[in-house]
N, C-alpha and C positions, 0 to 999 in steps of 0.2 A: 203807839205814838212815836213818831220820827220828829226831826226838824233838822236844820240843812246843816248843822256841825258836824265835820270830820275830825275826826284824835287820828295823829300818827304817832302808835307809842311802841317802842323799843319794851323789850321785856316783858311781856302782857303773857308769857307763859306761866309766870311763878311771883310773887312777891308786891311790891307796890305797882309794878306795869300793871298786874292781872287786877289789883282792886282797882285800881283808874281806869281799865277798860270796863270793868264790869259797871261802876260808877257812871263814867258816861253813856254806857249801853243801857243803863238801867234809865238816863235821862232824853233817851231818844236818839241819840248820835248816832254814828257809825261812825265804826274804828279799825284800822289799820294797825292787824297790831301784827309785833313782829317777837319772834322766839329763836336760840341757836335751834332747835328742835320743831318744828312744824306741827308733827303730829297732839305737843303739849298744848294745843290752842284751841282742838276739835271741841273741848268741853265749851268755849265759847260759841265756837261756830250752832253747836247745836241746842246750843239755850237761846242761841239772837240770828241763829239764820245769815242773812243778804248785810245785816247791820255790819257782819265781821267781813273783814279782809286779812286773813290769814297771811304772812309773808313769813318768808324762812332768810335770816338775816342774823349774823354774828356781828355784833358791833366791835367786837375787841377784833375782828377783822379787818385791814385798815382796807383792804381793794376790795372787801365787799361791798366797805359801806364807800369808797369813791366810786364804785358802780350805778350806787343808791337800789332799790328794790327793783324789780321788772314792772313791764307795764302793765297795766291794769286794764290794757283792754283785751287783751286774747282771756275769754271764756268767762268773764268778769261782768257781774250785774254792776259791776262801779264806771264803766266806759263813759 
């Protein structure tokens, strides 16, 4: 079951980001979720597939996050 809600959540590698991704994955969403670490999110990716949108994002970064995430359309079922 899907339905048209996207989460964009900071953190969704470890802690309350990860219950709230798992949360709304569990309720159909897809979720952009973001980790200092990438590879920490795979366990999502491969429980929920196309629902996750993986991004590699430090917040405590201030020009990462004035860059905001890349786009989502190179190689991305999210375009």
């Amino acid at each position: 079951m899907t339905n048209d809600k996207v989460w964009f959540l900071t953190g969704a590698s470890r802690g309350f980001g990860r219950l709230w991704a798992e949360a709304a994955l569990r309720r159909g969403a897809r979720v952009a979720a973001t980790g200092r670490d990438v590879r920490m999110l795979d366990g999502l990716v491969a429980a929920h597939g196309d629902a996750v949108l993986p991004i590699s994002l430090d917040v405590t970064d201030r020009r990462a996050v004035a860059a905001g995430p890349p786009s989502t359309s190179a190689g991305s079922t999210w375009s």
